[in-house]
DRENDO-1510 file (C-alpha; in Angstrom, 1 decimal, always signed):
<recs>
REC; n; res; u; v; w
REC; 1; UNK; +0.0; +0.0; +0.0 .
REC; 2; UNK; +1.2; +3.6; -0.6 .
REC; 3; UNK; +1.1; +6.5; +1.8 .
REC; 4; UNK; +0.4; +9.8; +0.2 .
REC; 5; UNK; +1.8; +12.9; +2.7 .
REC; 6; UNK; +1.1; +16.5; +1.8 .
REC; 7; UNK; +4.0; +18.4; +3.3 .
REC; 8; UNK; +2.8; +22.8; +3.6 .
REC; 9; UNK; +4.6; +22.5; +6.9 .
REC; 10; UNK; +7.7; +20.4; +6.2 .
REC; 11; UNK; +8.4; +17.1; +7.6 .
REC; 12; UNK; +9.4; +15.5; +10.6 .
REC; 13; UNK; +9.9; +12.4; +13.2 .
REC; 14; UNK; +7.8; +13.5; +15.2 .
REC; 15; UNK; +5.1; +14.7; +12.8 .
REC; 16; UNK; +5.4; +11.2; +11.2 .
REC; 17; UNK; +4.6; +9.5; +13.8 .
REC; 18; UNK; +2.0; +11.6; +15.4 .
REC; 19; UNK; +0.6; +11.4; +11.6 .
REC; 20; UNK; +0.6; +7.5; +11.6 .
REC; 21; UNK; -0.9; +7.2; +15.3 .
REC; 22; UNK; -3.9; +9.5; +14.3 .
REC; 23; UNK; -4.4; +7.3; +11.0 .
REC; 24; UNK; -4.9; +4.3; +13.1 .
REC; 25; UNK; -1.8; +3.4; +15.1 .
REC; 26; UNK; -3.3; +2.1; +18.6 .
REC; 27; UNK; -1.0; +4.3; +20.8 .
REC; 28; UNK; -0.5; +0.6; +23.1 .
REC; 29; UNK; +0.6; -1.4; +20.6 .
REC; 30; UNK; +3.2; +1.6; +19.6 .
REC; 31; UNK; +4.3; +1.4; +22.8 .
REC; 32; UNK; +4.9; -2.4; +23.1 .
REC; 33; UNK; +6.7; -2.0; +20.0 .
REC; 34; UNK; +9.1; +0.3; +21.1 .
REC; 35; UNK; +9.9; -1.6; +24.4 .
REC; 36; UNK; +11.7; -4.2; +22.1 .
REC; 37; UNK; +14.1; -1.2; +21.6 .
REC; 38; UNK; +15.4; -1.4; +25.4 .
REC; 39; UNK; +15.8; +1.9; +25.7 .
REC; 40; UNK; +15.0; +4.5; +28.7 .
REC; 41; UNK; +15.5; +7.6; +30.0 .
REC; 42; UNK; +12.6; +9.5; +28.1 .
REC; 43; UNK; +8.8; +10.1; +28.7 .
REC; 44; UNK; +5.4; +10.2; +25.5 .
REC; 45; UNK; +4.4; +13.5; +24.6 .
REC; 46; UNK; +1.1; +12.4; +23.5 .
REC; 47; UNK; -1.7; +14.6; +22.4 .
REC; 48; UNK; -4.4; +12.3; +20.6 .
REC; 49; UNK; -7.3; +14.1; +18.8 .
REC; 50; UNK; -6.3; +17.5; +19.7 .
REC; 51; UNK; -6.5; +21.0; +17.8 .
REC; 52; UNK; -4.3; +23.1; +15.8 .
REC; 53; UNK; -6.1; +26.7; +15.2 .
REC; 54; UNK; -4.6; +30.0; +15.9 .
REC; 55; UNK; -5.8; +32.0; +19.0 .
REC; 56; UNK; -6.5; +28.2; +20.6 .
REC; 57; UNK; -5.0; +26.8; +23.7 .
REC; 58; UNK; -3.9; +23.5; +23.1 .
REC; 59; UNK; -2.6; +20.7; +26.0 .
REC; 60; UNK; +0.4; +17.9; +25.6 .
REC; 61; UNK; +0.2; +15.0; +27.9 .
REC; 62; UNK; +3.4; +14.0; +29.1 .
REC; 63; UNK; +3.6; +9.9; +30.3 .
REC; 64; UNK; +6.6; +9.4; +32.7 .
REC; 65; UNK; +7.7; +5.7; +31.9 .
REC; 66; UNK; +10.2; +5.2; +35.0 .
REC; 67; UNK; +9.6; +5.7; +38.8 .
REC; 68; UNK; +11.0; +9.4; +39.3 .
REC; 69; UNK; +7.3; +11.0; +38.7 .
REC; 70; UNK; +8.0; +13.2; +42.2 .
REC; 71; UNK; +10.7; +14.7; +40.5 .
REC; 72; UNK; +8.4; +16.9; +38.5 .
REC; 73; UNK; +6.0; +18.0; +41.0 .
REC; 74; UNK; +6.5; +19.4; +44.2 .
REC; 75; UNK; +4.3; +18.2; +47.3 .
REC; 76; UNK; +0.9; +19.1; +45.8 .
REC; 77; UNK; +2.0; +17.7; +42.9 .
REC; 78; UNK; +1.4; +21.1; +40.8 .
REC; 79; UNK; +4.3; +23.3; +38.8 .
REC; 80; UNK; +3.8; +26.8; +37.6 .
REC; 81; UNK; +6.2; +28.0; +35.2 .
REC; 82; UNK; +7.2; +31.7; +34.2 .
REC; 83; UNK; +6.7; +33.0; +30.8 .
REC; 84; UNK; +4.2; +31.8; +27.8 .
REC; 85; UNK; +4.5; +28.0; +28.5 .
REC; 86; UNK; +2.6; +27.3; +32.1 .
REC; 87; UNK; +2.9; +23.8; +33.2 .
REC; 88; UNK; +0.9; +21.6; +35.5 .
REC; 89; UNK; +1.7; +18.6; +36.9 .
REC; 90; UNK; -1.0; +16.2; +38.2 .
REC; 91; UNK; +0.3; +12.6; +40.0 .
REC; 92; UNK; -2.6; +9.9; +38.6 .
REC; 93; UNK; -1.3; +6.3; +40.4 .
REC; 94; UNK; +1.8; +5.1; +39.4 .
REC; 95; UNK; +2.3; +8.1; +36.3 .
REC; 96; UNK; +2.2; +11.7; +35.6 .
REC; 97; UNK; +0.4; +13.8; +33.2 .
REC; 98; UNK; +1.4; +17.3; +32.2 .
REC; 99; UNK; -0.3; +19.2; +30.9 .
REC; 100; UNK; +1.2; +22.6; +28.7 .
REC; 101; UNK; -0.4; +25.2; +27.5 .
REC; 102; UNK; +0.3; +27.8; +24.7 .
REC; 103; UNK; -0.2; +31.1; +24.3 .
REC; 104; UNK; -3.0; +31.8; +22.4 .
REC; 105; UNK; -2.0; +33.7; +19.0 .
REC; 106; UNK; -2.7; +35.0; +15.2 .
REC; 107; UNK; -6.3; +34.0; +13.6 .
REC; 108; UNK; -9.2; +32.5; +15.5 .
REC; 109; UNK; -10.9; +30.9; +11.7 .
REC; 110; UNK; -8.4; +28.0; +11.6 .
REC; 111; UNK; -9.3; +24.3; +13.3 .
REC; 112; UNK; -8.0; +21.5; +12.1 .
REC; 113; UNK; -8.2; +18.4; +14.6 .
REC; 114; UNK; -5.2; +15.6; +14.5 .
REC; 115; UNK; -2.5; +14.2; +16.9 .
REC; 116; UNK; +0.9; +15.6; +18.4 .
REC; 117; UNK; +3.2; +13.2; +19.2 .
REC; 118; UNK; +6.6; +13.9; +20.7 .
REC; 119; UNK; +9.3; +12.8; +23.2 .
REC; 120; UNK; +11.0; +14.8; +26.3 .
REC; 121; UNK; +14.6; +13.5; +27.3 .
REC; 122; UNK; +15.1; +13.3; +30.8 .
REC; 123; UNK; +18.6; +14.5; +30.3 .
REC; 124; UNK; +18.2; +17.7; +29.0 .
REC; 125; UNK; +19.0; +21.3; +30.5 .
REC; 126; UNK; +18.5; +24.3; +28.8 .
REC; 127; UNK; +20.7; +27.4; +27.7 .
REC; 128; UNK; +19.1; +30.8; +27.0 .
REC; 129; UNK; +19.8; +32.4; +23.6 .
REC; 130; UNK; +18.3; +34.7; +21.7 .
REC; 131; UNK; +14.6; +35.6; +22.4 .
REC; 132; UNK; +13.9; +36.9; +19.3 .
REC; 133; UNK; +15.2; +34.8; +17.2 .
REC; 134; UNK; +13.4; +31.5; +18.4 .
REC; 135; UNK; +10.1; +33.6; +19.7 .
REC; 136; UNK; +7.9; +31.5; +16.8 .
REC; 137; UNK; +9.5; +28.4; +17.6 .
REC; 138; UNK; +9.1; +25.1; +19.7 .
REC; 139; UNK; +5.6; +23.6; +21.8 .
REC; 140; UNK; +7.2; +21.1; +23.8 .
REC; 141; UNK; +9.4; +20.6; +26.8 .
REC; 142; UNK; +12.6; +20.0; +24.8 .
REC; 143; UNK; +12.2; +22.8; +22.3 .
REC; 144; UNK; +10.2; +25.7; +24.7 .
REC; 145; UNK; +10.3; +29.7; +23.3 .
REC; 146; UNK; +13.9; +31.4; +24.2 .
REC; 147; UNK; +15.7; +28.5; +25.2 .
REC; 148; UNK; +18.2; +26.1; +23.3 .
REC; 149; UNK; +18.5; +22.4; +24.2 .
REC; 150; UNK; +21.4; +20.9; +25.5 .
REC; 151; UNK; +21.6; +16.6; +25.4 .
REC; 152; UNK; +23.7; +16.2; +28.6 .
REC; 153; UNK; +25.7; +13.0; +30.3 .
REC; 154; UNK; +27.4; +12.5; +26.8 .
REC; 155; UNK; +24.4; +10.8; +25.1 .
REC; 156; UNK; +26.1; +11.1; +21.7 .
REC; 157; UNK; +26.3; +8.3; +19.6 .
REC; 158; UNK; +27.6; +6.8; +16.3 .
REC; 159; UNK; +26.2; +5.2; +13.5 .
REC; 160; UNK; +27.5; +1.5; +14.7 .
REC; 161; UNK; +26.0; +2.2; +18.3 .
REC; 162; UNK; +22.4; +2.9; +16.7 .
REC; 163; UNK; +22.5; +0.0; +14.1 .
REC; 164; UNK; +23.4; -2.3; +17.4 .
REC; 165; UNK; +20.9; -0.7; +19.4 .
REC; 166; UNK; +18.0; -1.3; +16.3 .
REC; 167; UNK; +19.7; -4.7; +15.6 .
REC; 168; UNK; +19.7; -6.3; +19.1 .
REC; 169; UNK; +16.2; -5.4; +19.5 .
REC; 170; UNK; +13.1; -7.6; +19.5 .
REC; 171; UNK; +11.5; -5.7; +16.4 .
REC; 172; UNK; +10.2; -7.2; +13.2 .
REC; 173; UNK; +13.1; -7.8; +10.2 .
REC; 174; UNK; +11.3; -5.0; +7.9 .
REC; 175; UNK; +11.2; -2.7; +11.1 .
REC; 176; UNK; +15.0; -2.8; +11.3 .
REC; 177; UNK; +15.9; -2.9; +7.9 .
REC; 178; UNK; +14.2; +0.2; +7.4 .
REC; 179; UNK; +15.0; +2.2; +10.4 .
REC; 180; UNK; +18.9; +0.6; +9.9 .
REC; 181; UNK; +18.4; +2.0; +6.0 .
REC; 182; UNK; +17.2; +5.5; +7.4 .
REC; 183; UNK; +20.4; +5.9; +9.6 .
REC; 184; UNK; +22.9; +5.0; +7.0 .
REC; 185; UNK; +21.0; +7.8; +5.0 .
REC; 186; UNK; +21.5; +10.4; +8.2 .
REC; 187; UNK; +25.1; +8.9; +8.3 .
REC; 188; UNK; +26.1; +9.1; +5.1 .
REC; 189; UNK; +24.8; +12.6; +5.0 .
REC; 190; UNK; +26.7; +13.9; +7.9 .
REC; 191; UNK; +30.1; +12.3; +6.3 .
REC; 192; UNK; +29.7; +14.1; +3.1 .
REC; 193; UNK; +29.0; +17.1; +4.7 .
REC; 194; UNK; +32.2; +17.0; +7.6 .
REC; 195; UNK; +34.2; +14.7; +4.9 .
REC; 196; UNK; +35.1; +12.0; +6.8 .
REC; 197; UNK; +33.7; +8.1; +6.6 .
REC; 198; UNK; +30.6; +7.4; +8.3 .
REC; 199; UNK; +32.3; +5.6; +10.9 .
REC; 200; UNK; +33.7; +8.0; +12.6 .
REC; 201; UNK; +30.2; +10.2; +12.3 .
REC; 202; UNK; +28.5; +11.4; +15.9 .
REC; 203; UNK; +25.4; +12.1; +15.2 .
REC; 204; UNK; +25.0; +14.7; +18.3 .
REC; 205; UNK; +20.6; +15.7; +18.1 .
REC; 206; UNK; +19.5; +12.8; +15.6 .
REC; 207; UNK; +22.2; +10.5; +18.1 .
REC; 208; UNK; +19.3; +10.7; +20.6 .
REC; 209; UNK; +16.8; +8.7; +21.9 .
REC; 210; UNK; +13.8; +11.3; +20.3 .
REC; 211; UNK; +15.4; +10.7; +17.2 .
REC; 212; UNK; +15.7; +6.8; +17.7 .
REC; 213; UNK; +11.9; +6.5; +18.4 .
REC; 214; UNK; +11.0; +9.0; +15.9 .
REC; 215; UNK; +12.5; +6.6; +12.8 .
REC; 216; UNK; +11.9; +3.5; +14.4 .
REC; 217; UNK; +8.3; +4.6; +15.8 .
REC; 218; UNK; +7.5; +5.4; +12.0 .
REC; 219; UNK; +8.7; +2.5; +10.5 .
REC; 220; UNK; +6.5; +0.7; +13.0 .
REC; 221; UNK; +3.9; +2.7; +12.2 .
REC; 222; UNK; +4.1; +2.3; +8.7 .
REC; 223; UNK; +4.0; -1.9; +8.8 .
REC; 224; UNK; +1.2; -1.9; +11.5 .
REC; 225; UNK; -1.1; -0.2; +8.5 .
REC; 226; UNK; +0.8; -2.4; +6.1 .
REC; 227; UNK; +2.3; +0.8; +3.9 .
REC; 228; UNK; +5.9; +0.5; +2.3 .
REC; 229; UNK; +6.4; +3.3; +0.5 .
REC; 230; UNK; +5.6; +7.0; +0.8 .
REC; 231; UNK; +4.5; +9.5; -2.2 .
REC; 232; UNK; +5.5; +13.2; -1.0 .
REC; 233; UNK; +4.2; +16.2; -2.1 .
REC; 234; UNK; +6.8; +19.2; -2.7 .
REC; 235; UNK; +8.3; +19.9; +0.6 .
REC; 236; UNK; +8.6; +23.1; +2.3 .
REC; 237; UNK; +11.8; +23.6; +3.7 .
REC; 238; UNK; +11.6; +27.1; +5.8 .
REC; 239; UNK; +13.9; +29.5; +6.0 .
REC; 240; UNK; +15.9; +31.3; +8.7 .
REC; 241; UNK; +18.3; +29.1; +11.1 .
REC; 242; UNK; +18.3; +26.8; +13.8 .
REC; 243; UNK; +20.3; +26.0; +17.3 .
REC; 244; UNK; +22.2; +22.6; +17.1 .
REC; 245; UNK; +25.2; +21.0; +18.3 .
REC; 246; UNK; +27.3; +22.8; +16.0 .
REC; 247; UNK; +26.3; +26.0; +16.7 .
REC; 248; UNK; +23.6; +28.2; +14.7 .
REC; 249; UNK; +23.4; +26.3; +10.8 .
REC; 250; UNK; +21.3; +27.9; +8.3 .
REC; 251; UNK; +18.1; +26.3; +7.2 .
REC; 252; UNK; +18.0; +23.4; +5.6 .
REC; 253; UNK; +20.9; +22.6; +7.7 .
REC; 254; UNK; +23.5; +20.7; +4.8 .
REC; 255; UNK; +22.9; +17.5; +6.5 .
REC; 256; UNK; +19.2; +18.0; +5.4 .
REC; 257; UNK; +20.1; +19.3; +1.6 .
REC; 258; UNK; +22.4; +16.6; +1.4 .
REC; 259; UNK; +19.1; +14.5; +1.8 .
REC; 260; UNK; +17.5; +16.1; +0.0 .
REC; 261; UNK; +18.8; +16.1; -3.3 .
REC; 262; UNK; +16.4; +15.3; -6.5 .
REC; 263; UNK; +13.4; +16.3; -4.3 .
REC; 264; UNK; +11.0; +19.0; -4.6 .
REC; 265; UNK; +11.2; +21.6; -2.0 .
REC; 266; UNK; +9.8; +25.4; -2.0 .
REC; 267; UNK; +10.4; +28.0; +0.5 .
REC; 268; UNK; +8.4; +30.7; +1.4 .
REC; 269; UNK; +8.1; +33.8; +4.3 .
REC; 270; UNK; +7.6; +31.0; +7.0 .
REC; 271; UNK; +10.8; +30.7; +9.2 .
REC; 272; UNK; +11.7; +28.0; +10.8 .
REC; 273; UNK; +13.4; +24.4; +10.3 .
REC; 274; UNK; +10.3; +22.4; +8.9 .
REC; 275; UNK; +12.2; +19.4; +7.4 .
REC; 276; UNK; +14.2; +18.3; +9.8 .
REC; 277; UNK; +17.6; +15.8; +9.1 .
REC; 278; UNK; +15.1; +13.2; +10.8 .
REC; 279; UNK; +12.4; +14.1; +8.2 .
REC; 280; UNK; +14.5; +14.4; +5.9 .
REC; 281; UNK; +16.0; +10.6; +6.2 .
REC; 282; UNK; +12.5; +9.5; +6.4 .
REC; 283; UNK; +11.7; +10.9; +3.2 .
REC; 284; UNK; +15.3; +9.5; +1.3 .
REC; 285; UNK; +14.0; +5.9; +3.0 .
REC; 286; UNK; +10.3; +5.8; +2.3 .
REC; 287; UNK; +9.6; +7.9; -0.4 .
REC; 288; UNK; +9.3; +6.2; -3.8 .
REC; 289; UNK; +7.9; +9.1; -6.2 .
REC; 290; UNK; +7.0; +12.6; -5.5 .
REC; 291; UNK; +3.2; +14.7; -7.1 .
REC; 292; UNK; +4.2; +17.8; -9.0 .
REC; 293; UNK; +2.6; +20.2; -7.0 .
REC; 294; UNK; +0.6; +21.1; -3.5 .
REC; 295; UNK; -2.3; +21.2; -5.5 .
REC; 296; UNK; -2.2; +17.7; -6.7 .
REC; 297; UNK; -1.7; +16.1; -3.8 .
REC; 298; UNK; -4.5; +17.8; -2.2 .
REC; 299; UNK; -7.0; +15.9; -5.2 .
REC; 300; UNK; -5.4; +12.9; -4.1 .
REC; 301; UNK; -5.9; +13.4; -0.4 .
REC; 302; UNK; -9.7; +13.7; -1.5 .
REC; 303; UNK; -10.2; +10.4; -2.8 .
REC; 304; UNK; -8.1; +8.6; +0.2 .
REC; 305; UNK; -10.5; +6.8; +2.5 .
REC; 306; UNK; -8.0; +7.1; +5.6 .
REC; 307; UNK; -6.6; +10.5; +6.6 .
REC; 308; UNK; -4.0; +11.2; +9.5 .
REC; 309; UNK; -3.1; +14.3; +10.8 .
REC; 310; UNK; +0.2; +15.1; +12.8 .
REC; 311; UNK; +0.9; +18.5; +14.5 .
REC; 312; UNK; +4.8; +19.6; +14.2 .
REC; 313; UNK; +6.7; +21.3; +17.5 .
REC; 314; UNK; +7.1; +25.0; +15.9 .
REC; 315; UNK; +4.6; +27.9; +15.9 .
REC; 316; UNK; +4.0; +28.8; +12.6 .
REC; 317; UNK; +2.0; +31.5; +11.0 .
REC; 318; UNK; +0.5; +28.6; +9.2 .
REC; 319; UNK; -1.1; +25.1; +10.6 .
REC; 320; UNK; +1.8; +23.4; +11.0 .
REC; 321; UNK; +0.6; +19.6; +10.5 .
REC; 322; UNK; +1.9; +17.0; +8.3 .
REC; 323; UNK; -1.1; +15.0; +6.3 .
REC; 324; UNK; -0.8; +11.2; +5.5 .
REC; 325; UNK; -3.7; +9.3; +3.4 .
REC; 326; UNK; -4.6; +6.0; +1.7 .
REC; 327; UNK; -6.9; +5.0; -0.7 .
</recs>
């Protein structure tokens, strides 16, 4: 089966795979499936049929999947932050659910309902920077408005620790051949930009755990509906540049052009990383063919009898969702 994805807003992970569990992905079963992984240290944003319309308020969930759930809340169990992004905290049994908020901007005429889907590191800190420059971006806890995040306790890895990782796990064969594919893609990207053999590449951000689920959540995604390939509409890139482990890189970062050669892209006024190198690989993996225009992969979107919507991290002066159909 194909996968057609209309992509105004870019691509990434995250949006994937908050695209996939609004199709039809039982949220459970994409958490069993990632358990084979083994991996920790990490909680679910999860955000099922919520709403993306300017001037809205809209609430992540946050799941805590170890035992440190007091370490977010203080004796009555509630946290009020400063600035835009208020956060509350309320203990339910053995979990936690957070809930944000976000400040309510732009238009009030635009509702379109669909999933976010994201995951929140417990080892991250975070480093001001500049205000002005990131005041559109980031929703979640890992990417909030004037801050930078900072992976701490040396969580970088390299392309042979994240083919063991995928290859010692429990998964399915086509789940790790296609997540495996996807990293050699990021890999040999980030060697031909720093010119060395993709050996020796650390793969800092997309080295992460949020990264790891991100490609392996969507490959898993993407078998569970029984879908192998992906047709893409033209992909809008965005403009502008972005915080990483390198420093500030322009946008696309040349990891993500690398990627992204001999597909369509457009930019417009919107700034803001909107394919990410994790999109980007997803796209080089999955996507057979490409539409020649927005336009016409909107008709086809019409006559698909599944539809999934997936809400990306950055505040856009557009909806910023990523839309996946079937016929």
């Amino acid at each position: 089966m194909k996968l057609y994805a209309l992509c105004t807003s870019g691509i990434s992970g995250n949006m994937m795979v908050g695209a996939l569990l609004d199709y039809g992905v039982p949220f459970a079963y994409f958490q069993k499936e990632i358990e084979k992984l083994h991996v920790a240290g990490f909680d679910y944003i999860y955000q099922p049929r919520s709403y993306e319309m300017h001037g809205c308020e809209s609430m992540l969930q946050v799941v805590r999947l170890d035992d440190k759930t007091e370490e977010m809340a203080d004796d009555n169990h509630i946290i009020h932050d400063e600035g835009p992004h208020a956060r509350e905290t309320v203990k339910q049994s053995d979990k936690v659910i957070v809930n944000h908020y976000r400040p309510m901007t732009g238009q009030r005429d635009v509702r379109i309902e669909g999933t976010f889907f994201d995951v929140a590191l417990h080892a991250i800190t975070h480093q001001p920077v500049w205000k002005r420059t990131l005041r559109h971006w980031g929703r979640t806890v890992t990417k909030a408005i004037g801050v930078a995040p900072i992976v701490a306790h040396g969580v970088k890895r390299n392309y042979g620790d994240i083919v063991n990782i995928i290859r010692h796990s429990d998964l399915s064969d086509w789940v790790k051949e296609k997540s495996i594919a996807a990293f050699t893609h990021l890999g040999e990207a980030e060697a031909t930009v720093h010119g060395v053999s993709i050996d020796k590449v650390h793969f800092h951000e997309v080295g992460a755990i949020d990264c790891i689920i991100d490609i392996v959540g969507t490959m898993i995604g993407m078998e569970y509906i029984g879908a192998s390939e992906l047709v893409i509409s033209p992909l809008h890139v965005g403009t502008g540049q972005v915080y990483c482990d390198h420093g500030w890189m322009p946008v696309p970062t040349p990891a993500t052009e690398q990627l992204l050669q001999g597909v369509p892209t457009f930019t417009t006024h919107v700034m803001g990383e909107l394919v990410t190198p994790t999109g980007a690989a997803l796209v080089k993996t999955l996507a057979t063919h490409s539409v020649s225009s927005i336009e016409e992969m909107e008709t086809c979107l019409t006559r698909c009898n599944a539809i999934g919507y997936g809400f990306g991290s950055l505040h856009l002066p557009i909806p910023n969702v990523l839309v996946i159909g079937s016929h």
